[in-house]
NUNU-120190 format. One record per residue (C-alpha): x, y, z; residue number from 1; residue in three letters. Coordinates in Angstrom, 3 decimals, padded with zeros to 6 digits, always signed. Each point is the difference from the previous one (the first is absolute). Layout:
REM NUNU-120190
+----------+----------+----------+-----+--------+
|        u |        v |        w | num | residu |
+----------+----------+----------+-----+--------+
|        X |        Y |        Z | NUM |    ALA |
...
+----------+----------+----------+-----+--------+
END
This chain:
REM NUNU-120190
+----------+----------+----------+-----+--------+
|        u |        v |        w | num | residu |
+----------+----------+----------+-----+--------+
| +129.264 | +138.722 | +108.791 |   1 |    UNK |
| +002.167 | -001.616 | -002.951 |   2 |    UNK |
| -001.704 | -000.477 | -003.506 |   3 |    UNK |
| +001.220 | -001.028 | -003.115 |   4 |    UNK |
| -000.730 | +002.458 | -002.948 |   5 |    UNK |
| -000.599 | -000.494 | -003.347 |   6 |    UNK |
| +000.632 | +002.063 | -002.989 |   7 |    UNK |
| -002.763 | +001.950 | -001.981 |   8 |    UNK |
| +000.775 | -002.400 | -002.932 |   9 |    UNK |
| -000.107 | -003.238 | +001.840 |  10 |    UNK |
| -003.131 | +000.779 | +002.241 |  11 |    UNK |
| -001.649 | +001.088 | -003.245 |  12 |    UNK |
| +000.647 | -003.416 | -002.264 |  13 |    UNK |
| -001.626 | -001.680 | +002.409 |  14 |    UNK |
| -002.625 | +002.131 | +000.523 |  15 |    UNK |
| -001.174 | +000.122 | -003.702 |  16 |    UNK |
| +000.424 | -003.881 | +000.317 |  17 |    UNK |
| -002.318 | -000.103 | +002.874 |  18 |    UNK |
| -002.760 | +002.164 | -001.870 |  19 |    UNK |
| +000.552 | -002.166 | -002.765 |  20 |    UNK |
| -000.752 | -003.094 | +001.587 |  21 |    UNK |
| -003.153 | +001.732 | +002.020 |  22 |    UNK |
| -001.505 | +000.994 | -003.705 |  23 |    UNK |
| +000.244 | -003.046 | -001.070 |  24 |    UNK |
| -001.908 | -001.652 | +002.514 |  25 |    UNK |
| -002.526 | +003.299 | +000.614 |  26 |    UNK |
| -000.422 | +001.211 | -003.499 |  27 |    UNK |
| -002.849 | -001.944 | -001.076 |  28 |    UNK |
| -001.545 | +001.202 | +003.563 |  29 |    UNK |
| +000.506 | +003.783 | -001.052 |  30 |    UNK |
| -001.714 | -000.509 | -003.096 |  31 |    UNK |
| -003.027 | -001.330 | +000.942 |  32 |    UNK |
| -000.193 | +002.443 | +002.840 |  33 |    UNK |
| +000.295 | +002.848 | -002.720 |  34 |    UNK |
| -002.689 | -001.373 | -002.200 |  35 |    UNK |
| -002.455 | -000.207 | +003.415 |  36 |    UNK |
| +000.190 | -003.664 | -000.298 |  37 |    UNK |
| +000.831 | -002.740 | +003.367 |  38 |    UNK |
| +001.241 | -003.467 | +000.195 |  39 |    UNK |
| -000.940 | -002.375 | +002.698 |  40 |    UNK |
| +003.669 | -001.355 | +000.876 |  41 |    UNK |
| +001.968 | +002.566 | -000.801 |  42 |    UNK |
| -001.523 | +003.163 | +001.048 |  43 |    UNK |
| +000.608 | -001.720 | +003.579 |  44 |    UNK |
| +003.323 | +000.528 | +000.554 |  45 |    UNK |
| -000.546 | +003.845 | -000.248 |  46 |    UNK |
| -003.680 | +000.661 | +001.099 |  47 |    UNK |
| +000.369 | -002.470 | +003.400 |  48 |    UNK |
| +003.657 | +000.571 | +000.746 |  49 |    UNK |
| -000.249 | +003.938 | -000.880 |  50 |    UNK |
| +004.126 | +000.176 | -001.124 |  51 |    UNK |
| -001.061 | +001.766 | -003.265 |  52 |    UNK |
| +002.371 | -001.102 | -003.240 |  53 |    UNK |
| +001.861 | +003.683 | +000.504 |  54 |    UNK |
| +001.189 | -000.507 | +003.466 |  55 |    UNK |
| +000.628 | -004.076 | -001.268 |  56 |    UNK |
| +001.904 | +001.779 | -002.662 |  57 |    UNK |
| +002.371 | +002.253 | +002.092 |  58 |    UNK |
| +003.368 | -001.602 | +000.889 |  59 |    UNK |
| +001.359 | +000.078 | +003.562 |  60 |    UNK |
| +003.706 | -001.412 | +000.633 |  61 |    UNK |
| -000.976 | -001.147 | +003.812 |  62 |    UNK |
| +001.360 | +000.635 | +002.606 |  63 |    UNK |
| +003.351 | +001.282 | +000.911 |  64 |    UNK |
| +000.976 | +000.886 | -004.076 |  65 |    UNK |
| +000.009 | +003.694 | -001.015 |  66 |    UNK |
| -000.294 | +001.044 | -003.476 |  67 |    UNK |
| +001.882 | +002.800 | -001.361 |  68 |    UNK |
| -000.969 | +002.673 | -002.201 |  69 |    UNK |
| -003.820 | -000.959 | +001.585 |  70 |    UNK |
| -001.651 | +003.499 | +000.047 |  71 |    UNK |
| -003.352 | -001.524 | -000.950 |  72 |    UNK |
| -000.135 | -001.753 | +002.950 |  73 |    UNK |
| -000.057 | +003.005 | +002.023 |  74 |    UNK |
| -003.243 | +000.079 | +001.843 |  75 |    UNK |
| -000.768 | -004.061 | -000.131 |  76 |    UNK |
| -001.659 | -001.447 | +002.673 |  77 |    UNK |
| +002.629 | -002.113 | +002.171 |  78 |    UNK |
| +003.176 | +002.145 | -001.464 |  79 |    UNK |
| +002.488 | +002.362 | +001.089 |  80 |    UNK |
| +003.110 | +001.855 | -001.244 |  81 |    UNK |
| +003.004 | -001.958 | +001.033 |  82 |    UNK |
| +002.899 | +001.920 | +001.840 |  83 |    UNK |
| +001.075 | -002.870 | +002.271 |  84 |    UNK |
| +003.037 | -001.691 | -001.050 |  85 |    UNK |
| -000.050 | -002.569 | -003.065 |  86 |    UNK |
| +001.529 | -003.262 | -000.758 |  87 |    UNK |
| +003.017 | +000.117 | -000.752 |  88 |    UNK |
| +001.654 | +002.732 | +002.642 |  89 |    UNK |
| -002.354 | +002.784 | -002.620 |  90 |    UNK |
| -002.015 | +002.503 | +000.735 |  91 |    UNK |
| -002.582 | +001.715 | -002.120 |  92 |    UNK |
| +002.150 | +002.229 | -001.166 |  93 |    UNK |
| +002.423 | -002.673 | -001.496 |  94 |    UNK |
| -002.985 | -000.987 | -002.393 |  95 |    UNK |
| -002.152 | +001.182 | -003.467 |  96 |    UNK |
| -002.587 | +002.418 | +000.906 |  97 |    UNK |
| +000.791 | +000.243 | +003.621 |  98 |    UNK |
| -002.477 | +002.562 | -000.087 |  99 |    UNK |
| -002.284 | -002.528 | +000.029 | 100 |    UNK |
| +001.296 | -003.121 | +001.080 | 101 |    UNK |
| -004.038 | -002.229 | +001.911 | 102 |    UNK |
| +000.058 | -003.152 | +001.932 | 103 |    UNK |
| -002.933 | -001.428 | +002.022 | 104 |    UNK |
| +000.107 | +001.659 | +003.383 | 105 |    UNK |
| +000.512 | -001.104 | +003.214 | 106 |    UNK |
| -002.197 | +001.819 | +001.398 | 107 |    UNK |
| -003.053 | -001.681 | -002.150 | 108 |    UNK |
| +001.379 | -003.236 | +000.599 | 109 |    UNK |
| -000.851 | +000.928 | +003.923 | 110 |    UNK |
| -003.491 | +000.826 | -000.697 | 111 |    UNK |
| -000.701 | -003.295 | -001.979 | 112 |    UNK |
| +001.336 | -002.462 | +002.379 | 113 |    UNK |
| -002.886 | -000.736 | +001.721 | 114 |    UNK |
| -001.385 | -001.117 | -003.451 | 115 |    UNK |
| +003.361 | -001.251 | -000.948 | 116 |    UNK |
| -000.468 | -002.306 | +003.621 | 117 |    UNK |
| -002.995 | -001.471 | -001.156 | 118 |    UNK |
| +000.638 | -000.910 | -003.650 | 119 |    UNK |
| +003.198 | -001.262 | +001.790 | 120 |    UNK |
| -001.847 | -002.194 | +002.272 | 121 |    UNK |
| -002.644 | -000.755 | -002.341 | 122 |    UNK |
| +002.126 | -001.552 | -002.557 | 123 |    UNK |
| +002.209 | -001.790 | +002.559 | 124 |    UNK |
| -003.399 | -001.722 | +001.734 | 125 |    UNK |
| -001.110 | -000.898 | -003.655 | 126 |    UNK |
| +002.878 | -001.590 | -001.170 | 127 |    UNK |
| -000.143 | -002.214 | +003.469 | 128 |    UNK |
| -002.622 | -001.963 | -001.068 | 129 |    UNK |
| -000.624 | -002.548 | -002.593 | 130 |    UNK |
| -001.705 | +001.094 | -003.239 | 131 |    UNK |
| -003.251 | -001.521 | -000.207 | 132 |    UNK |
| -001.523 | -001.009 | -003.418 | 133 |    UNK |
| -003.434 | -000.656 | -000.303 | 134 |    UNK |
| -002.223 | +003.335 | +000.386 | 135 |    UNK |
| -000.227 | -000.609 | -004.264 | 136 |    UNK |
| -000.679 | +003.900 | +000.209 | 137 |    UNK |
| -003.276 | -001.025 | +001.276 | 138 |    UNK |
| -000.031 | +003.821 | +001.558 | 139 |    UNK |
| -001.234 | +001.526 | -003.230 | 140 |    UNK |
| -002.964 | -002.272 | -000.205 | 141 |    UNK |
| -001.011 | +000.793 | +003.617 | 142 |    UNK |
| +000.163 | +003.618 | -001.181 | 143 |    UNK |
| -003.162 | -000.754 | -001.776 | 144 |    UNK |
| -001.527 | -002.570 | +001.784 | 145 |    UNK |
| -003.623 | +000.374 | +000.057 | 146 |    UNK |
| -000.201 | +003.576 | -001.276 | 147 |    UNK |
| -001.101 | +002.233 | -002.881 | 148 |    UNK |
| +002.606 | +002.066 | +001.203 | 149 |    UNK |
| +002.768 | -001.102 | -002.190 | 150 |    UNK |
| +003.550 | +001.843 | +000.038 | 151 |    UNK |
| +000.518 | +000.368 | -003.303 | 152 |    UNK |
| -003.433 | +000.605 | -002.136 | 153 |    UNK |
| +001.487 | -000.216 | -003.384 | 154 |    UNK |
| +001.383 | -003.163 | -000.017 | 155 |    UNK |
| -002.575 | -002.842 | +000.263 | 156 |    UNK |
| +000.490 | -003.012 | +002.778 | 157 |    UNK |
| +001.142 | -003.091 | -002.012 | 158 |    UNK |
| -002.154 | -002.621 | +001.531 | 159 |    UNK |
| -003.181 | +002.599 | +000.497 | 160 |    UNK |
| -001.382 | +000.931 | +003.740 | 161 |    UNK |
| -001.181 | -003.337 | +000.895 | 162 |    UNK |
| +003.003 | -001.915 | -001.335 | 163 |    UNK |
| +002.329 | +002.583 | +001.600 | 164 |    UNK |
| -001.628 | -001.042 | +003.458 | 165 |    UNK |
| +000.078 | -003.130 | -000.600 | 166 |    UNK |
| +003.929 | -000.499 | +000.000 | 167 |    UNK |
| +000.165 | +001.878 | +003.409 | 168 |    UNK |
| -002.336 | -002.211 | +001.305 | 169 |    UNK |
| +001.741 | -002.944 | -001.250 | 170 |    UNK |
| +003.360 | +000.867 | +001.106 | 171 |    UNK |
| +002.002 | +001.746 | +003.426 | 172 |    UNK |
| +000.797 | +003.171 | +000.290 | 173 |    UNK |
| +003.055 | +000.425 | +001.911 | 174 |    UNK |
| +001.031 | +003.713 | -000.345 | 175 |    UNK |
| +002.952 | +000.957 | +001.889 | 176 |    UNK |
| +000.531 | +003.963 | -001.488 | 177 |    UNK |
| -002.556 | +002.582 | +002.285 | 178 |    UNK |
| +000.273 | +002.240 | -003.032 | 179 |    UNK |
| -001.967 | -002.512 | -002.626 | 180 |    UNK |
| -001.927 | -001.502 | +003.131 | 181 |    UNK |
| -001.650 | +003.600 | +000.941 | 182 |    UNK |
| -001.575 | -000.175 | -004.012 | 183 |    UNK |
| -001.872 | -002.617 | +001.014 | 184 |    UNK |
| -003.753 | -000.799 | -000.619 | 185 |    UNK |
| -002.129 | +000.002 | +003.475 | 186 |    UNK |
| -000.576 | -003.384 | -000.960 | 187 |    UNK |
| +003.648 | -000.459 | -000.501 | 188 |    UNK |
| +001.481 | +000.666 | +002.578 | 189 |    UNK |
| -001.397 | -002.854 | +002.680 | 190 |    UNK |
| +001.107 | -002.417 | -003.001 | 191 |    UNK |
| +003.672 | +000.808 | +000.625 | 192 |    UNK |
| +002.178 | -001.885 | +002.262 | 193 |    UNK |
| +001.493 | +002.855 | +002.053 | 194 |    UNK |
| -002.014 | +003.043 | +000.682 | 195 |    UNK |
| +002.744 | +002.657 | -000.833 | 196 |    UNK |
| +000.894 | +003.236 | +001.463 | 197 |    UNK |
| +002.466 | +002.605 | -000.545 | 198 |    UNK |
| +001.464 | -000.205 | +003.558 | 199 |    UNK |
| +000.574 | -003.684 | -001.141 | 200 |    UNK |
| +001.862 | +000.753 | -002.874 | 201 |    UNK |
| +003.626 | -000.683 | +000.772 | 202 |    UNK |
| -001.347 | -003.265 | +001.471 | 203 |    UNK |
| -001.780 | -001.274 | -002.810 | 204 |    UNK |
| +001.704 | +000.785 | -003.256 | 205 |    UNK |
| +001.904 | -002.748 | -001.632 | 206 |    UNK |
| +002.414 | -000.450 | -002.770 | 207 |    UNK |
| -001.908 | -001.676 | -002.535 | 208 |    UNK |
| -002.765 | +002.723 | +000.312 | 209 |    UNK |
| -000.067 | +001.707 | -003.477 | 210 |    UNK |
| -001.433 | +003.046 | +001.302 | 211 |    UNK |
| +002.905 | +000.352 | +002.721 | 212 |    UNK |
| +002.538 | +000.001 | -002.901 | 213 |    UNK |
| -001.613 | +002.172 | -001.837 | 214 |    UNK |
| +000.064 | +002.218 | +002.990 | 215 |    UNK |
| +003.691 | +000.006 | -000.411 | 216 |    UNK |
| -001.031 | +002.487 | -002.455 | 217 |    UNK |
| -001.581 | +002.083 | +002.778 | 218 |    UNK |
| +002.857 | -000.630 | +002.639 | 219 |    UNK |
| +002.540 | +001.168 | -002.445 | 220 |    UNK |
| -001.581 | +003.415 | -001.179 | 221 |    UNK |
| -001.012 | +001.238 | +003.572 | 222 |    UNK |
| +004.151 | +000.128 | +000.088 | 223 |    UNK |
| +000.642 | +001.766 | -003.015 | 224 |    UNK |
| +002.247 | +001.658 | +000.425 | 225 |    UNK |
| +001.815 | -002.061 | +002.357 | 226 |    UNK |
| +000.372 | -002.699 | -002.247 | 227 |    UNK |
| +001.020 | -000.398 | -003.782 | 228 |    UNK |
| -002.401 | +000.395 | -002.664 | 229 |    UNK |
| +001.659 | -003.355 | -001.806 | 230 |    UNK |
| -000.944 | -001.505 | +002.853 | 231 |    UNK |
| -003.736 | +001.376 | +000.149 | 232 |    UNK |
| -000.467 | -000.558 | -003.610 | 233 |    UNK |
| +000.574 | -003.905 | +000.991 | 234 |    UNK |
| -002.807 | +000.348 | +002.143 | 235 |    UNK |
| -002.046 | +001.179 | -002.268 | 236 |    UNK |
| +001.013 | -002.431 | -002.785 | 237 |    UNK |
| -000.602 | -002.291 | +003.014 | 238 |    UNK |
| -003.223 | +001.611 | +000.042 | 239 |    UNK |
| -001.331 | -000.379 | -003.319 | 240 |    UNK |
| +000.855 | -003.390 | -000.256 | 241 |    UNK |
| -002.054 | -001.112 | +003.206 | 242 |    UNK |
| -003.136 | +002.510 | -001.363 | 243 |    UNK |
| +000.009 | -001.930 | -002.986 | 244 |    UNK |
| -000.430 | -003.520 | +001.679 | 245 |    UNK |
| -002.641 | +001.486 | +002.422 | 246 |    UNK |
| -001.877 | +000.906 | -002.868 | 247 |    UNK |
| -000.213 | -002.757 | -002.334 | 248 |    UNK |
| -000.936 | -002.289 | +002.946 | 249 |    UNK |
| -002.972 | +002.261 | +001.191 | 250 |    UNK |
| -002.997 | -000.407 | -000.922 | 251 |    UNK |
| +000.143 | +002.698 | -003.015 | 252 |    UNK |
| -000.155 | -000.708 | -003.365 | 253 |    UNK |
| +003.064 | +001.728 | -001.293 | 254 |    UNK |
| -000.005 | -001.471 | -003.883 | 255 |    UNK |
| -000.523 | +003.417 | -001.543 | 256 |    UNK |
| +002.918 | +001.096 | +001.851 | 257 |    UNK |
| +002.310 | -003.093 | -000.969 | 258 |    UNK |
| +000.056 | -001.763 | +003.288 | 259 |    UNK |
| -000.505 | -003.171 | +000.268 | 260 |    UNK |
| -001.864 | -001.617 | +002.732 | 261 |    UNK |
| +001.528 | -001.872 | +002.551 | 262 |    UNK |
| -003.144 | -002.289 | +000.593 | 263 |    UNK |
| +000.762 | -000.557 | +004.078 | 264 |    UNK |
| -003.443 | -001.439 | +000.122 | 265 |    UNK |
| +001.905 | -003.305 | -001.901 | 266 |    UNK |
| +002.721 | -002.149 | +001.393 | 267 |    UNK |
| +001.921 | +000.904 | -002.740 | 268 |    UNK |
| -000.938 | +003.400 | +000.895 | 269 |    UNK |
| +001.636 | +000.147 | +003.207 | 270 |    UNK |
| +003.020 | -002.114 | -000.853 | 271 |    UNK |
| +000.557 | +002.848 | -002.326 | 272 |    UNK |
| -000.471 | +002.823 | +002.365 | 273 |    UNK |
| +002.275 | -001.785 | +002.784 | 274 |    UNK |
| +002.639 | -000.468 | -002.468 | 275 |    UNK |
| +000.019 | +004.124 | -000.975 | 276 |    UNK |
| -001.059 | +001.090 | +003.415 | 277 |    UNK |
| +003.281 | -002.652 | +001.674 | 278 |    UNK |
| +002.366 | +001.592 | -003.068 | 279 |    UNK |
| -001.127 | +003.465 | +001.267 | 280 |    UNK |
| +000.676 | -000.759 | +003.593 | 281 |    UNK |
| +003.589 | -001.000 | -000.852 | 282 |    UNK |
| +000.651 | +003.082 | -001.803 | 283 |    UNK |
| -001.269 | +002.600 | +002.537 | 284 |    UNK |
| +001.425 | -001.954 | +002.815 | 285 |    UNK |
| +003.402 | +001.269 | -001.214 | 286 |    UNK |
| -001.600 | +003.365 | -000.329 | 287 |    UNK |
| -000.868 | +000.002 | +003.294 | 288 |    UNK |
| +003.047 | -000.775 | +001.482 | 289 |    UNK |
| +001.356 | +002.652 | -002.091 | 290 |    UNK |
| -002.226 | +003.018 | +001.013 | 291 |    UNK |
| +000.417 | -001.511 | +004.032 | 292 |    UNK |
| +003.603 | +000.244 | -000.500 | 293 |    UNK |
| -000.357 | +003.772 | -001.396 | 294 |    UNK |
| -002.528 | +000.794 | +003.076 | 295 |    UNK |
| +002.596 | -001.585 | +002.744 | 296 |    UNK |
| +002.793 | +002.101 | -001.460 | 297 |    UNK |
| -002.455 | +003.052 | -000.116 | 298 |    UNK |
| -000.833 | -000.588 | +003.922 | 299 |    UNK |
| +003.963 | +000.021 | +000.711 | 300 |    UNK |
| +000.699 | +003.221 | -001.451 | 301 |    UNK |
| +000.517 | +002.467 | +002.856 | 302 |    UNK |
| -000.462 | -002.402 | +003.396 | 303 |    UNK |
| +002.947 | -000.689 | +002.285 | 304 |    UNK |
| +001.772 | -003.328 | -000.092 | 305 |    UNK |
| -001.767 | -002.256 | +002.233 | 306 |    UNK |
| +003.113 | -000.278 | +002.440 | 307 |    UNK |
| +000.047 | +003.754 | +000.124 | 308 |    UNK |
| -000.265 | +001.246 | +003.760 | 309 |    UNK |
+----------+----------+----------+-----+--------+
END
């Protein structure tokens, strides 16, 4: 196997740039979570997707680039010392630190492809479809349809129980992601227009879908380290930007946190929310195509060309 390597100093700038950019957008999170406090949009990101800020914080070069002078990556899942020959006609011993020269390895690449396969062929069976535009994030509000059972107990519901179930009962619910659909109320759930299951999944999910592009999010860290941590923090910039519409058009009053409310209950409402949730759509299509194009080049590492005997 051929990698390019990069110096200790250049692997490192970027690095401390990538930790930089992940404190920015996590920092706030850490302090809250030090003072014992929560936050109903935020804390998502961490508490339902479980990548914790440290391992969000970690850089990883992808696939195929070694970094020199890397002894602290000794040990880290998904890495090996390199001793194969680099780019360039180099070998390790050519290089700073080639007592310690880590790439991804092969070898962990082999045991992810069968998850590398199906983010592969989820992605490629989303992006076949048209984005459709007018669930109005309706899925939160069937979360608490006709229940004292509400998700987040600290923040009150904007239009009160009976108001709350009245704007599911006025309106469609036409879910397409199984992993919103399965939060659903009893009551819910016979409302929708497809009764969702996970088998189903590559079937059903659609571009416009803000939950499938936040997912990118998801898709992107269960290859770490496979893939590039610029291209995971993305995601998860991705990420927060989708959690934040999904909140202010639930049914949540989110003043005291500075939100606000995207009343989907309105015309104006939903104009509103298609507007964001189409803008969204655009920008995590070419996400998507980016992290399929990683996986496809991850699945033709180490097969035979196809006219091989």
């Amino acid at each position: 196997m051929t990698v390019l390597v990069l110096p200790r100093s250049d692997w490192q700038a970027r690095a401390t740039a990538h930790r930089a950019r992940v404190d920015d957008l996590v920092g706030p999170y850490l302090e809250r979570r030090a003072s014992g406090s929560t936050h109903p949009v935020i804390d998502f990101l961490f508490t339902y997707y479980g990548h914790k800020p440290a391992q969000l914080r970690r850089w990883h070069p992808g696939f195929g680039v070694a970094l020199a002078g890397a002894k602290e990556y000794d040990g880290a899942r998904g890495y090996r010392r390199v001793s194969a020959p680099l780019a360039g006609d180099r070998t390790a011993a050519d290089v700073e630190g080639s007592d310690a020269v880590f790439a991804a390895d092969p070898a962990y690449l082999e045991r992810r492809r069968d998850t590398i396969e199906f983010v592969a062929n989820l992605l490629r069976a989303t992006a076949s479809r048209p984005a459709q535009l007018s669930c109005f994030g309706l899925h939160e509000w069937a979360m608490v349809y006709r229940t004292d059972d509400v998700r987040h107990q600290q923040v009150p519901l904007r239009l009160g129980r009976d108001g709350t179930d009245a704007v599911v009962e006025s309106m469609s619910l036409r879910c397409t992601h199984f992993d919103a659909f399965r939060f659903f109320t009893p009551e819910a759930v016979g409302r929708n227009a497809l009764q969702l299951t996970r088998s189903d999944q590559v079937a059903r999910e659609q571009p416009g879908c803000l939950h499938a592009n936040m997912d990118l999010y998801k898709w992107g860290f269960k290859l770490v380290p496979l893939i590039s941590s610029e291209l995971l923090l993305a995601f998860f910039e991705l990420a927060c930007a989708a959690r934040e519409l999904d909140m202010r058009a639930s049914p949540y009053d989110l003043a005291d946190y500075g939100y606000d409310p995207v009343r989907i209950e309105t015309p104006a409402g939903r104009a509103e929310y298609v507007r964001t949730q189409s803008a969204l759509a655009e920008r995590s299509a070419e996400l998507r195509t980016t992290l399929l194009d990683a996986c496809d080049a991850l699945l033709t590492h180490g097969r035979p060309p196809a006219d091989a005997g």
